[in-house]
N, C-alpha and C positions, 0 to 999 in steps of 0.2 A: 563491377565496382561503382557505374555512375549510376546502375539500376540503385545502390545503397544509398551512396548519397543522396540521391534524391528523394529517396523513400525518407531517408530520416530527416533530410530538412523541412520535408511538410510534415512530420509527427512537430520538430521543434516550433511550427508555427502552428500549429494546432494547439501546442500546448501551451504559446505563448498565450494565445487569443482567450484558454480556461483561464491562464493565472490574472491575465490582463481585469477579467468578472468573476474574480475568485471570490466578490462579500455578494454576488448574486446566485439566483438557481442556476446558473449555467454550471456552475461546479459541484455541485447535488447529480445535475444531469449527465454531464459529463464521466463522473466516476460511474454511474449506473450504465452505461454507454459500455464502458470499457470492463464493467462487471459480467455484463450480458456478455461479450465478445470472449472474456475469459475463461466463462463455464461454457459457453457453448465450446472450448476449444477443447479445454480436459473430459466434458461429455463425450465428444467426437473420440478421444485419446481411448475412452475404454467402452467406445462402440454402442452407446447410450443416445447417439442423439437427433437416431432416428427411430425411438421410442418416444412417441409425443406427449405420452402424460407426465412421465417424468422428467423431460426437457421442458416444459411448460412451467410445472410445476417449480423445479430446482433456478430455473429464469427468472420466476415472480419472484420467488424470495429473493434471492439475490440482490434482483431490482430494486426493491422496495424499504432493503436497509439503508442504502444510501440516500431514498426519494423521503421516506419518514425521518432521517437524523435531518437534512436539509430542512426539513419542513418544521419540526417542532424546534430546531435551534435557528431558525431563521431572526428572530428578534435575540441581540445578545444585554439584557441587560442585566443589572442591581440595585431594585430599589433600594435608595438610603432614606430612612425617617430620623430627623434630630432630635424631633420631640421624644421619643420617650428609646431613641438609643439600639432601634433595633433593625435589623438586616435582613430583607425578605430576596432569597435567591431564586430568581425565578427561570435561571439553567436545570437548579435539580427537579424542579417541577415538569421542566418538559423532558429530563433525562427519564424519569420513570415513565410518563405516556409514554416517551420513545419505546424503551424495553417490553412495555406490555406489549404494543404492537406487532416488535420484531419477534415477540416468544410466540405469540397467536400466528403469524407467515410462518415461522421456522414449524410449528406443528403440525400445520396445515398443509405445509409442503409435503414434510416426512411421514405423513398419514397417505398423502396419495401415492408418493413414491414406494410405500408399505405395499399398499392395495395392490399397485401396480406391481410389481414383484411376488404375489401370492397368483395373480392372475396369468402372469408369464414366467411362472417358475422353474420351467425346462429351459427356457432363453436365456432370463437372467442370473449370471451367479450371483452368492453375498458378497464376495471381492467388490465388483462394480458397485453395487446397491451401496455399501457402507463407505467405499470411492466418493462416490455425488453426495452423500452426507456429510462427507467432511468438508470436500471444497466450497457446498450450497453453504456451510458456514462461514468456513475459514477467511475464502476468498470475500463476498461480500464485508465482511467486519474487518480485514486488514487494508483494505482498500478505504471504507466508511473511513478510516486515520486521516487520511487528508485531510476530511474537512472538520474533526475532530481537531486537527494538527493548525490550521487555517483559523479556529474563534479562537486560540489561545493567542495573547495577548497582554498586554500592561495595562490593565485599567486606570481610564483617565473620569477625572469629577466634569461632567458638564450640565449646568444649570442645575446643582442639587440631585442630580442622579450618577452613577457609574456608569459609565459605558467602556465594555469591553468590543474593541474595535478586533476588524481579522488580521490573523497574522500570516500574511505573504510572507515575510523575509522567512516563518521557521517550518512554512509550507517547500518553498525552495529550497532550505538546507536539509529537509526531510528527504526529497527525492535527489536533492544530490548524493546522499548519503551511500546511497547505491552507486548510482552511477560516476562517483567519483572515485569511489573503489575500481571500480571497470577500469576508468582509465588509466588511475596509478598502476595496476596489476598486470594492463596490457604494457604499457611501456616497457616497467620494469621486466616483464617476462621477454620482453622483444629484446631487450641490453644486455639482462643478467642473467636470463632463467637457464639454471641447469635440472634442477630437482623438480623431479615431477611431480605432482601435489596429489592428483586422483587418474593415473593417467587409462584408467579403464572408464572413468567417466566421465572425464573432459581431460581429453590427451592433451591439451596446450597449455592448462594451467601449470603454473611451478610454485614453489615453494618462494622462493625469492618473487613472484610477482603478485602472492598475496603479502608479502611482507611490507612490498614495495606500494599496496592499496590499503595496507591500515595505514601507513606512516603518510603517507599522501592525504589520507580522509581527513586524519589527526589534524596533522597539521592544515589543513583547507577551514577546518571548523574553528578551529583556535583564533584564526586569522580573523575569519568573517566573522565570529561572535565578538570579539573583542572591537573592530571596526564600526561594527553594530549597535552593542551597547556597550560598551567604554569598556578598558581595559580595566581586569581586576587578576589577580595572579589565581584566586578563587574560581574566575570564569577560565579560564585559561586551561587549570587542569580540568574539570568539567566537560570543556568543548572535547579536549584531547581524546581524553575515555571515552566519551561517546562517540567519537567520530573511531575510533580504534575500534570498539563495540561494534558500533553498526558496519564497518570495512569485513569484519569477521560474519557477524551475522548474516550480510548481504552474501557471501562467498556461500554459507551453507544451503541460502536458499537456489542460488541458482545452481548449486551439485545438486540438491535434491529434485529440481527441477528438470536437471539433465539423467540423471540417473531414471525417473520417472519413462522420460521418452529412450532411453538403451532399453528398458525390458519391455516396453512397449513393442519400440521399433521404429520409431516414428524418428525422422532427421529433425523437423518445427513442430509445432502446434500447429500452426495455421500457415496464411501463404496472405494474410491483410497489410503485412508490409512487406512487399518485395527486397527482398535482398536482407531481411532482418529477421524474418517468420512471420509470429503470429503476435499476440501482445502478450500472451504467457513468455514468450522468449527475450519478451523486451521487460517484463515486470516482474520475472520470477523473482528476483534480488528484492525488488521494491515489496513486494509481498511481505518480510520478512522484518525488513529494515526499517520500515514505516511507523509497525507496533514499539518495535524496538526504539525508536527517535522518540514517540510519543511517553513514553515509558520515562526515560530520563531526564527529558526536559518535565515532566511534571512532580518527578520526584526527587530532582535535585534542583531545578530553578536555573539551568545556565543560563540564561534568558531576562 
């Protein structure tokens, strides 16, 4: 128990010290950090990552989506012209760079990890090969939210131009989103839980302590948004549904997370935090929950 503790209070100051230079590269570098450590763990999961070209390869990419979204959204502004009325956005300019980049690493990857599989076709099955396909995507681009999650903001007018400043507060409500579930679900499951939820995949969830992690989220989001940016009965139900949304969401990802390692065989991912596993074990939720927060706050505005 104090191996955990301690394990997780130096994640909490670690992570303090990203959000503390969240409008800096250290939060570009940081996710690429935790992207590498991610795939290298689901590599490892289906015996891939002592295959160097396709470990190399499925690493770059990964790497490289968060190091290029950093880098071409590193300036956030909006030129304003008065004279003649017209709006030059120069985020969607660097969103297209962005994407031609990541589709050039994403094929370049998948071209080697091709090669590499016609090369060692007795070794590897197509199960793995199309495994490391998914996650060289998935993971890299659910993680890349953060800081997708981070430039969003209320643009303020300063000296004739727009400046969209970053947004920590909905960077922090983004990864609470998970982990607030956690904790409403463990409580609740410690007080109330009778009904078992998945119990061949995660024998201690219950039914009442995911009940108990949407109503917790809900109400966590409702509170903070409203504290935030002023009370509106409009932001209110917004915060709610999302925060309920993502409590659900987050619950699927880390059953399919657990599920992954039961037919695997595997107890963690990894062994990078003592007493917690690997970071797949600490982010399976966030994986899921991130896209998902990014999702409703751009398409409903609770914010």
């Amino acid at each position: 128990m104090l191996t955990r503790i301690i394990s997780g209070a130096v994640g909490v100051v670690l992570l303090g010290v990203v959000l503390f230079f969240h409008d800096t590269l250290v939060l570009p570098l940081a996710v690429a950090a935790i992207v590498a450590v991610m795939l290298f763990e689901l590599l490892r999961a289906v015996k891939l990552h002592k295959c160097i070209p396709i470990l190399i390869a499925a690493e770059a990419c990964g790497i490289a989506v968060p190091l290029l979204y950093g880098y071409f959204h590193k300036a956030k502004t909006v030129e304003y012209y008065l004279r003649d009325f017209r709006i030059y956005d120069e985020d969607n300019v660097m969103e297209i760079g962005y994407s031609h980049y990541v589709f050039c690493a994403v094929l370049l990857a998948s071209f080697v990890i091709f090669v590499t599989w016609l090369k060692k076709h007795k070794e590897i099955r197509y199960e793995q090969v199309f495994f490391v396909l998914a996650v060289m995507m998935l993971v890299p681009q659910a993680m890349t939210t953060m800081i997708r999650i981070e430039r969003l903001s209320n643009p303020e007018t300063i000296d004739g131009y727009i400046t969209v400043r970053g947004g920590l507060f909905l960077l922090v409500m983004g990864l609470c989103g998970a982990w607030i579930a956690d904790t409403g679900a463990y409580f609740t499951g410690v007080a109330i839980g009778k009904h078992k939820l998945c119990p061949e995949i995660s024998p201690k969830k219950t039914i009442e302590g995911l009940v108990g992690g949407i109503v917790t989220t809900a109400v966590v989001y409702s509170v903070a948004f409203s504290a935030y940016y002023g009370f509106t009965a409009k932001r209110v139900i917004i915060a709610f549904i999302t925060g309920a949304v993502c409590a659900v969401i987050g619950t699927v990802g880390d059953l399919s997370a657990s599920m992954v390692k039961r037919q695997i065989g595997f107890k963690d991912y990894g062994k990078i935090m003592p007493g917690h596993g690997g970071l797949m074990d600490r982010f399976d939720s966030v994986l899921f929950v991130l896209p998902t927060f990014y999702a409703f706050i751009t398409l409903f505005g609770v914010q």
